[in-house]
Structures are given as structure tokens and as C-alpha cells.
C-alpha positions as semicolon CSV with decimal commas, in nm:
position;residue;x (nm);y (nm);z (nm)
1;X;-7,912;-14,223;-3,472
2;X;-8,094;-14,060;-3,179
3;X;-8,105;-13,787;-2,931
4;X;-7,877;-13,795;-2,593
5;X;-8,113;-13,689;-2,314
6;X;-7,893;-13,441;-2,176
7;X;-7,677;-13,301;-2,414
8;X;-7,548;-13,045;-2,224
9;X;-7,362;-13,276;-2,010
10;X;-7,168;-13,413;-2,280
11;X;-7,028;-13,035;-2,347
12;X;-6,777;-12,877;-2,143
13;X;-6,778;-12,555;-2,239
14;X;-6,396;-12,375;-2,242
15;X;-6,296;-12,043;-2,060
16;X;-6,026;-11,951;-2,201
17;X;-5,969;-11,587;-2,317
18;X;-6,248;-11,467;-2,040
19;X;-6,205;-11,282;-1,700
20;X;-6,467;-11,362;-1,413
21;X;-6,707;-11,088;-1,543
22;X;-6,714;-11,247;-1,878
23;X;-6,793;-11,573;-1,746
24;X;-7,056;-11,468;-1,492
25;X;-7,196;-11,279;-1,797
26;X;-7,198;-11,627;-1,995
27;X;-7,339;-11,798;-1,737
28;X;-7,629;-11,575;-1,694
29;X;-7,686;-11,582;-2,071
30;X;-7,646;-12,002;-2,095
31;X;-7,812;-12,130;-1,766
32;X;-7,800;-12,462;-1,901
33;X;-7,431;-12,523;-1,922
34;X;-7,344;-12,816;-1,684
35;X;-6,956;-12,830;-1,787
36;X;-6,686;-12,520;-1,773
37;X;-6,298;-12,585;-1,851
38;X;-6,113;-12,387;-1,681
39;X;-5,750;-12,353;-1,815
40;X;-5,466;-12,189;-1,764
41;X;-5,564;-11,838;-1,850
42;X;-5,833;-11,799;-1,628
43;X;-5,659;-11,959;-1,371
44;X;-5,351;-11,743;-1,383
45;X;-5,561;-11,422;-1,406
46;X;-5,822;-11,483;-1,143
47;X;-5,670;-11,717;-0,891
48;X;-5,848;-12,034;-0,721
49;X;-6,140;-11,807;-0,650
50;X;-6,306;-11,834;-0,982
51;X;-6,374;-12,223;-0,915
52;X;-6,521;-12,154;-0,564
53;X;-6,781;-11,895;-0,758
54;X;-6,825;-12,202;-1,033
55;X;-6,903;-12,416;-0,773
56;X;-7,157;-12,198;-0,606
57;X;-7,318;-12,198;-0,924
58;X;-7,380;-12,564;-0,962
59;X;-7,091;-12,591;-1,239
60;X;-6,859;-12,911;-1,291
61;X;-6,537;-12,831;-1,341
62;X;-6,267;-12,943;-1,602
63;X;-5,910;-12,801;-1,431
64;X;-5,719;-12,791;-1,727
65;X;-5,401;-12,693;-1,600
66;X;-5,208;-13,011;-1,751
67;X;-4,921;-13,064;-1,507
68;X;-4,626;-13,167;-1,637
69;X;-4,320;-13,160;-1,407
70;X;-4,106;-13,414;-1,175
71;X;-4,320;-13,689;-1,011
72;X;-4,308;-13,491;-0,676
73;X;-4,412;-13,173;-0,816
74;X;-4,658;-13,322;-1,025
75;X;-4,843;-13,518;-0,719
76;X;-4,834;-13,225;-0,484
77;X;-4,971;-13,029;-0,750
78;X;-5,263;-13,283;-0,783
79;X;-5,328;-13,306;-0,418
80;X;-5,356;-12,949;-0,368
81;X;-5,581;-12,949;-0,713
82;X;-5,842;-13,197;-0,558
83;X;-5,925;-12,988;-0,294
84;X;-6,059;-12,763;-0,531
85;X;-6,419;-12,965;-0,629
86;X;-6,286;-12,975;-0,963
87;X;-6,467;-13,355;-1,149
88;X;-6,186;-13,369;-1,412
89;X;-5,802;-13,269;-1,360
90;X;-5,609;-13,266;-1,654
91;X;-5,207;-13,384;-1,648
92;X;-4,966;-13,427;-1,932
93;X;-4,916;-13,875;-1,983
94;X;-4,558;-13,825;-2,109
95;X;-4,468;-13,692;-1,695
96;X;-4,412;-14,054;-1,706
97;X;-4,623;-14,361;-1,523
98;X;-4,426;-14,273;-1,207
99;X;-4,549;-13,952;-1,215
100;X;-4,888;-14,035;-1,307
101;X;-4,912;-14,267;-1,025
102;X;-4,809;-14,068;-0,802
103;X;-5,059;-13,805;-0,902
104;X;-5,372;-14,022;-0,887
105;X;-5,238;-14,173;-0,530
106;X;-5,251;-13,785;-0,414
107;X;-5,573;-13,698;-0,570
108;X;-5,748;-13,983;-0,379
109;X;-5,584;-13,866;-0,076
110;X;-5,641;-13,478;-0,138
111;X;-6,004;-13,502;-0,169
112;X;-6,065;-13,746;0,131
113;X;-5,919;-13,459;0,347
114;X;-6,162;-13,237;0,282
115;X;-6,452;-13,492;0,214
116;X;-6,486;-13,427;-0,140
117;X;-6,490;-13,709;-0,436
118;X;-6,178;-13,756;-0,556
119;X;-6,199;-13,618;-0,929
120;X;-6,048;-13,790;-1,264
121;X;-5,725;-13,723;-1,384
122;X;-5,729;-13,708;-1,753
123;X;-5,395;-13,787;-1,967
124;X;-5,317;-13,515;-2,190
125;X;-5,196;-13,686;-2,518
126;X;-5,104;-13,476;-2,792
127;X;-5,268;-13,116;-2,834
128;X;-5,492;-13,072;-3,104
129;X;-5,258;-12,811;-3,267
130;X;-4,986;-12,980;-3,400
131;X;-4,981;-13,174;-3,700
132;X;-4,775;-13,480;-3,816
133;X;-4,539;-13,258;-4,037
134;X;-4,501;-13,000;-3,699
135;X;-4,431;-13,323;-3,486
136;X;-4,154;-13,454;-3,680
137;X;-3,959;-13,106;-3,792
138;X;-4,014;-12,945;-3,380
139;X;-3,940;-13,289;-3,199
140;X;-3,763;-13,460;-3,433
141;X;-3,996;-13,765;-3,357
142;X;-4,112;-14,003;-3,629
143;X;-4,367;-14,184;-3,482
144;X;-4,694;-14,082;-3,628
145;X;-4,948;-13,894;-3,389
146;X;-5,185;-14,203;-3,398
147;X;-4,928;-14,399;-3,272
148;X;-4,775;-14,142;-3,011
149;X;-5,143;-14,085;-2,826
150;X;-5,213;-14,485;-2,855
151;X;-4,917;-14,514;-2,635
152;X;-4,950;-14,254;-2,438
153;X;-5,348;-14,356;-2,349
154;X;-5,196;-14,726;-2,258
155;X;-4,976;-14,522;-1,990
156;X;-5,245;-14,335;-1,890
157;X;-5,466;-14,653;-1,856
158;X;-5,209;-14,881;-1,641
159;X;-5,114;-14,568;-1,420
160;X;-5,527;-14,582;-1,324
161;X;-5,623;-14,246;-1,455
162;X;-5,970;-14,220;-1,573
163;X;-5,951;-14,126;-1,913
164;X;-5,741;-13,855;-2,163
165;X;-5,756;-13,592;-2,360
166;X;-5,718;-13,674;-2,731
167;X;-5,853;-13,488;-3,054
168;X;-6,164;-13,609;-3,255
169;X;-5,927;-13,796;-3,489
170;X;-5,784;-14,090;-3,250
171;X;-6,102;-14,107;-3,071
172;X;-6,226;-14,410;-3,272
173;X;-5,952;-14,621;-3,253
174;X;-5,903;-14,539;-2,859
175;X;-6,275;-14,650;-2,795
176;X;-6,250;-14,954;-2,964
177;X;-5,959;-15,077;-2,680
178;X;-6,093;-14,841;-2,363
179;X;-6,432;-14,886;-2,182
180;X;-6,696;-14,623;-2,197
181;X;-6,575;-14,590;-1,817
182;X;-6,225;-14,460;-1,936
183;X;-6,359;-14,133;-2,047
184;X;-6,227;-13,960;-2,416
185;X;-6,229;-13,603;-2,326
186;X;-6,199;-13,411;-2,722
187;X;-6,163;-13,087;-2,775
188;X;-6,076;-12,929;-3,116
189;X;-6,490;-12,940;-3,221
190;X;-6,615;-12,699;-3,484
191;X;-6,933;-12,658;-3,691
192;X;-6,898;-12,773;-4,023
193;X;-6,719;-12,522;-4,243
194;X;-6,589;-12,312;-3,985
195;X;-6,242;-12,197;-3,915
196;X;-6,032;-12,425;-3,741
197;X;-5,834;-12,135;-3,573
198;X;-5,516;-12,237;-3,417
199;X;-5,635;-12,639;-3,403
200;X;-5,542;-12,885;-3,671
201;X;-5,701;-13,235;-3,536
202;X;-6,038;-13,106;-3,527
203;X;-6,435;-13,275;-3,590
204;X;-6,774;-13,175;-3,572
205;X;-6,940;-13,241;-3,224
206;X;-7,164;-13,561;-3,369
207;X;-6,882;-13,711;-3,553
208;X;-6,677;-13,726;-3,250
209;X;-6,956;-13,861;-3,010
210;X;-7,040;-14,096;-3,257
211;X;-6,649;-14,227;-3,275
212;X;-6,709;-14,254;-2,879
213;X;-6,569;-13,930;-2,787
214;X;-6,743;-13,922;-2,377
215;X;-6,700;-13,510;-2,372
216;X;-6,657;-13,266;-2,621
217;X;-6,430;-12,945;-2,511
218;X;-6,627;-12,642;-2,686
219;X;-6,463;-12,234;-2,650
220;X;-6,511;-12,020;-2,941
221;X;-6,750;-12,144;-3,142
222;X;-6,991;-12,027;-2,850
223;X;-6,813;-11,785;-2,651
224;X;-6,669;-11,591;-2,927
225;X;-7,008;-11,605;-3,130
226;X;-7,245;-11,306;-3,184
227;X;-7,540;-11,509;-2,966
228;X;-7,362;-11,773;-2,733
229;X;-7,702;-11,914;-2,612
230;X;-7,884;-12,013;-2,959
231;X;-7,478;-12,122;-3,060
232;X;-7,473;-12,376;-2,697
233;X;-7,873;-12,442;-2,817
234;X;-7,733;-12,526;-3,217
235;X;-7,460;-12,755;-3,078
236;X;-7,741;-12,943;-2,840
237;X;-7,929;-12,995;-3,068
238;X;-7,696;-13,183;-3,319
239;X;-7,581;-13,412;-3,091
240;X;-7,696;-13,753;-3,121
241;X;-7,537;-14,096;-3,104
């Protein structure tokens, strides 16, 4: 095992459940963060602004607004999306390979008109909080999870996305096909012992680097926590590879 050099960089610390005053508040507490995720409820409450004031600040930015609509909807969606600075835009793989496509096409062209790098798109797979007994009894599917995100990574792969979202659990098996280039975005990371809260798939930050995870999506554990900074410093420091 040893240290990463910059651990920070391999955590994208999540958003959600905080207003712009809570996050400037944050920030000033954590300095060090390199990574926010922005989702859909601080999207929806503060508007595009709050990623122009991110930005200002030196953040990179995972826009986890996971698209999921007709091809056309979805691309538009991502060109307007790319305009934004945001590294990582998140989509949801079962819009189809038409769809995702079509997206990364429009991201490519989105950011060259306003001289930006095009960001990432990043395949959601299947969200941390179901489990293989929701799965089958709400969608009536019998494939098992492993096997749903496997297929739905090989989509995301041949549409030329860079990477998905899966939890700590399939991250082993997806590294062992995908390049370190195709990035793993996990979230669903808790200490040891702690509650799991409304996530099911869930690992401990190490574990899931160690399985090849490339990011690790962090929220409560720091934001909700009595001292934030020495709970970003705690999570730092375990992470080795």
C-alpha cells in the first residue's frame, strides 16, 4: 500500500442538501477541496450561477444532473451543459447509445464555442440505492445488478463517453475490462461502521480505490459531520492504493 500524492483530487465532495451560503461556508472551512458535485438540488434551487461562483473559486465541477430523456433532448441538454466549465457531466447509459452519442457529439461541440475543454460525460449505471431484491419486485427485471451495470458500462464505452458512475461493489470487475483512462466515478463511500443512510451498494473510500474506483463521490459523511474539515482531513488521510 502507499499514499496518493494528492488525495484530495481523488474526492469529489457532494452538494446536495446545501444552498450557496452553505457551500461558500464549506468552502471557507475546507480550502483544500479540489472536487464539488453539484446535483440536482443545488442546481434547481440556485440556478447556473452557483457553478460560475465554483469556478471563480478554482473548483472542478461534477454536474450531476443525469439526463435521461429522448436523444434530442438529451444532446441539447449536454451542449448547453458544456458551456458551463463543468470537467464531468453525468447522463443516465440506459437513454440508449443513440442518445449517448448524440450527447458526447454536442458536448465536443458546446465547449469549442465558447473555448472551453470539452468535459466527460459519465454513464450513470445503476444508483447506489437499490438493491437486487428492489430491482426485481419495482422493475420486474431479473438480471442481477452486476450484470445490468456491466452492460450498461459496455454502452457507455462504445458510445465514447469517458467513464460511469457505478457503486464501490462493481468497481472491481469494471476495472479489470476498462482502462484507468475510462474513469469509475463511485459514490455510496462511508467510514467503516457508519450508517449507510439511504445507499445500499456502499464501501469504504480505500476499498474502493483499491478495486480501481478513479473518484470517490463523498456528501454526508463530511458535510453533515460536526467538523467537516478534520472529517475531509480523516478521509485524506486513509486513502492509499
Amino acid at each position: 500500500m502507499k499514499k496518493i500524492d494528492n488525495p484530495s483530487e481523488k474526492i469529489i465532495i457532494a452538494l446536495d442538501g446545501m444552498d450557496k451560503n452553505n457551500v461558500l461556508n464549506l468552502l471557507e472551512k475546507i480550502p483544500e477541496i479540489s472536487w464539488v458535485k453539484v446535483g440536482l438540488e443545488l442546481f434547481v434551487s440556485e440556478g447556473p450561477d452557483v457553478l460560475s461562483i465554483l469556478r471563480d473559486k478554482g473548483k472542478k465541477i461534477f454536474l450531476d444532473l443525469k439526463f435521461h430523456d429522448i436523444p434530442n433532448t438529451v444532446a441539447r441538454a449536454c451542449f448547453a451543459a458544456s458551456q458551463t466549465g463543468a470537467e464531468f457531466i453525468s447522463l443516465h447509459t440506459c437513454a440508449g447509445i443513440k442518445a449517448l452519442k448524440m450527447a458526447n457529439e454536442a458536448v465536443n461541440e458546446g465547449a469549442a464555442k465558447v473555448n472551453l475543454k470539452a468535459p466527460k460525460l459519465l454513464g450513470i449505471t445503476i444508483l447506489t440505492s437499490w438493491t437486487r431484491e428492489s430491482f426485481s419486485s419495482d422493475l420486474l427485471i431479473n438480471q442481477s445488478i452486476d450484470e445490468r451495470v456491466s452492460h450498461l458500462a459496455e454502452i457507455a464505452s462504445k458510445s465514447g463517453l469517458g467513464g460511469c458512475v457505478c457503486s464501490p461493489k462493481e468497481v472491481q470487475f469494471l476495472r479489470e475490462i476498462y482502462p484507468d483512462s475510462f474513469e469509475l466515478v463511485t459514490p455510496g463511500i462511508r467510514s467503516l461502521g457508519s450508517d449507510p443512510n439511504d445507499q445500499s451498494r456502499v464501501s469504504d473510500a480505500s476499498k474502493a480505490l483499491k478495486m480501481g474506483a478513479s473518484k470517490l463521490v463523498i456528501g454526508r459523511a463530511i458535510t453533515q459531520s460536526n467538523d467537516p474539515a478534520y472529517m475531509f482531513k480523516s478521509f485524506c488521510d486513509k486513502i492509499v492504493i
